[in-house]
Structures are given as C-alpha cells and as structure tokens.
C-alpha positions as CSV (number, residue, x, y, z in Angstrom):
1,X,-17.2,-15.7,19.5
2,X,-15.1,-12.8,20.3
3,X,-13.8,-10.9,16.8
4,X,-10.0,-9.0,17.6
5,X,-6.7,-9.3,16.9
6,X,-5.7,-12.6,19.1
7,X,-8.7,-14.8,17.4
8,X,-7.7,-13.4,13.9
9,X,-3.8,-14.5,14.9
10,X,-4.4,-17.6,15.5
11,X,-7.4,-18.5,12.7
12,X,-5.1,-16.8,10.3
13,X,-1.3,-18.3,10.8
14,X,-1.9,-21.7,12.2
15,X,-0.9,-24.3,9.9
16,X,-3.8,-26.9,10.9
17,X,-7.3,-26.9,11.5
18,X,-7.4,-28.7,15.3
19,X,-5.4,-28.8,18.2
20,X,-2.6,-31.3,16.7
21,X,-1.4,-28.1,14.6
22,X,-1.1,-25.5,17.5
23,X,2.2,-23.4,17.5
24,X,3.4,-24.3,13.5
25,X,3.6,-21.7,12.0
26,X,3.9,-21.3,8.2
27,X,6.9,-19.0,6.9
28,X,5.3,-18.9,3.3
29,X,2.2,-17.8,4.5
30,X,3.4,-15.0,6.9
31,X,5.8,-13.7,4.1
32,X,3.0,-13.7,1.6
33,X,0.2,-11.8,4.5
34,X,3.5,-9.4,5.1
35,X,4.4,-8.4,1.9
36,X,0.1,-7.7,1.1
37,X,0.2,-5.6,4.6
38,X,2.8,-4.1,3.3
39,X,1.6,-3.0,-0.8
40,X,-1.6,-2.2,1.1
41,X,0.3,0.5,3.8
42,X,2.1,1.9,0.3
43,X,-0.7,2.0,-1.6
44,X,-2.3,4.2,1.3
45,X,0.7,5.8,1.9
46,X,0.7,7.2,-2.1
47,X,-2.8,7.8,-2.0
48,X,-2.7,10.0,1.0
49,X,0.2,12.1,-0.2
50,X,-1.5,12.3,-3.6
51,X,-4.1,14.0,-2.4
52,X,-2.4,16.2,-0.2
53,X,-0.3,17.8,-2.8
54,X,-2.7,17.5,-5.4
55,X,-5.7,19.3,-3.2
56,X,-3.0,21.8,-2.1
57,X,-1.7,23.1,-5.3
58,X,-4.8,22.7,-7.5
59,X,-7.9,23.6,-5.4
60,X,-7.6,27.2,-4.3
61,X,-10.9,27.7,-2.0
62,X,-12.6,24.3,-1.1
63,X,-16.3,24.5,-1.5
64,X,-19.1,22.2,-2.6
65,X,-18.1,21.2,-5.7
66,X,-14.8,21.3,-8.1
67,X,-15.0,23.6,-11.4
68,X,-13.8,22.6,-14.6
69,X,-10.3,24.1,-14.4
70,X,-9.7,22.3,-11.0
71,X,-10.9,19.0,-12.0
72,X,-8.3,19.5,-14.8
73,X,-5.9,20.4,-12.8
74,X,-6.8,17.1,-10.2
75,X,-6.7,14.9,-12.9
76,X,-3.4,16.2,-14.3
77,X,-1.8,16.5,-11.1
78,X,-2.9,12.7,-10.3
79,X,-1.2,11.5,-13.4
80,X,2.2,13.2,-12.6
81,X,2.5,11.9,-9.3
82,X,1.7,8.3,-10.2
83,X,4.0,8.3,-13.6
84,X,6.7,9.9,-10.9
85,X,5.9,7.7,-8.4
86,X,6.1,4.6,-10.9
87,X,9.0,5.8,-12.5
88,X,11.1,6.1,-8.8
89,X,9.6,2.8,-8.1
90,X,11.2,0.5,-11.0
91,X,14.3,2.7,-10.1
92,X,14.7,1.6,-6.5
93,X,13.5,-2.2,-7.5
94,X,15.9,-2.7,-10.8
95,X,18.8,-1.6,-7.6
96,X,17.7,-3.8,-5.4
97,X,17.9,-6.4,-7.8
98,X,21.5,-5.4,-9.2
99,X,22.7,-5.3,-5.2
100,X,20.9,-8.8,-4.5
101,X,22.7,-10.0,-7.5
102,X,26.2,-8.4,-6.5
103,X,25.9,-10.2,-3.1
C-alpha cells in the first residue's frame, strides 16, 4: 500500500472503519490532531531559536567539542530562554483568557 499524505488523510480523520463512514469527519478529532501539530511546530520553533542564540553568544569558535566555560554558558543560556519563554507564555495565555471572558 502506498504510504503519503492522501492514505494518512483519510486513515487518520475518517470517522468509521468501512465505506458506510466515508466523508464524516470528526471536529473533536481534527481540533485535538491541530492543536498537537501545532505545540509540536512551537516546540520546534523554541528549540530552533534556542539554539541559535544560545550557540551565537556562547560558543566563540566551533570545534570538536565544548569546554567547560561554554558548556556553562549553554546551559545557563538554555535556562534563561526557557524561564523567558515560559514567563511570556502564561502572559499571552492569562490575556487570552481575560479577552475570551470579556467577549
């Protein structure tokens, strides 16, 4: 059987196992498979600019290993950006919440 994005679709969202459930589609489920896509594409999304800044301002000529003080300086780096990252996060969602209330 042919593996790609079509076959996945349709294993993946149909609400029935045969013919008899072609074409419903459950809203539940497709909420629920969007909202993982999309903590998965943030979760990428912080690790790739963690590194990025992280390798930028701590490691100063790359080679084949990390010294002491850069390893230091990765894992300190790595704790900021998440504790900043957390901290903005529980910002924006404690507003969202207040403006969903307001509505």
């Amino acid at each position: 059987m042919e593996s790609g994005f079509g076959s996945d679709f349709g294993s993946d969202f149909g609400s029935g196992g045969g013919g008899g459930g072609a074409g419903k589609l459950d809203p539940g489920l497709i909420m629920e498979q969007v909202k993982v896509q999309i903590a998965v594409a943030n979760a990428q999304e912080l690790l790739q600019r963690m590194t990025d800044k992280c390798f930028r301002k701590c490691i100063g000529k790359p080679g084949g290993g990390l010294d002491n003080s850069e390893q230091k300086c990765i894992a300190m780096c790595m704790d900021r950006y998440m504790d900043a990252w957390n901290t903005v996060s529980r910002a924006y969602n404690s507003r969202l919440q207040r403006e969903r209330a307001n509505m």
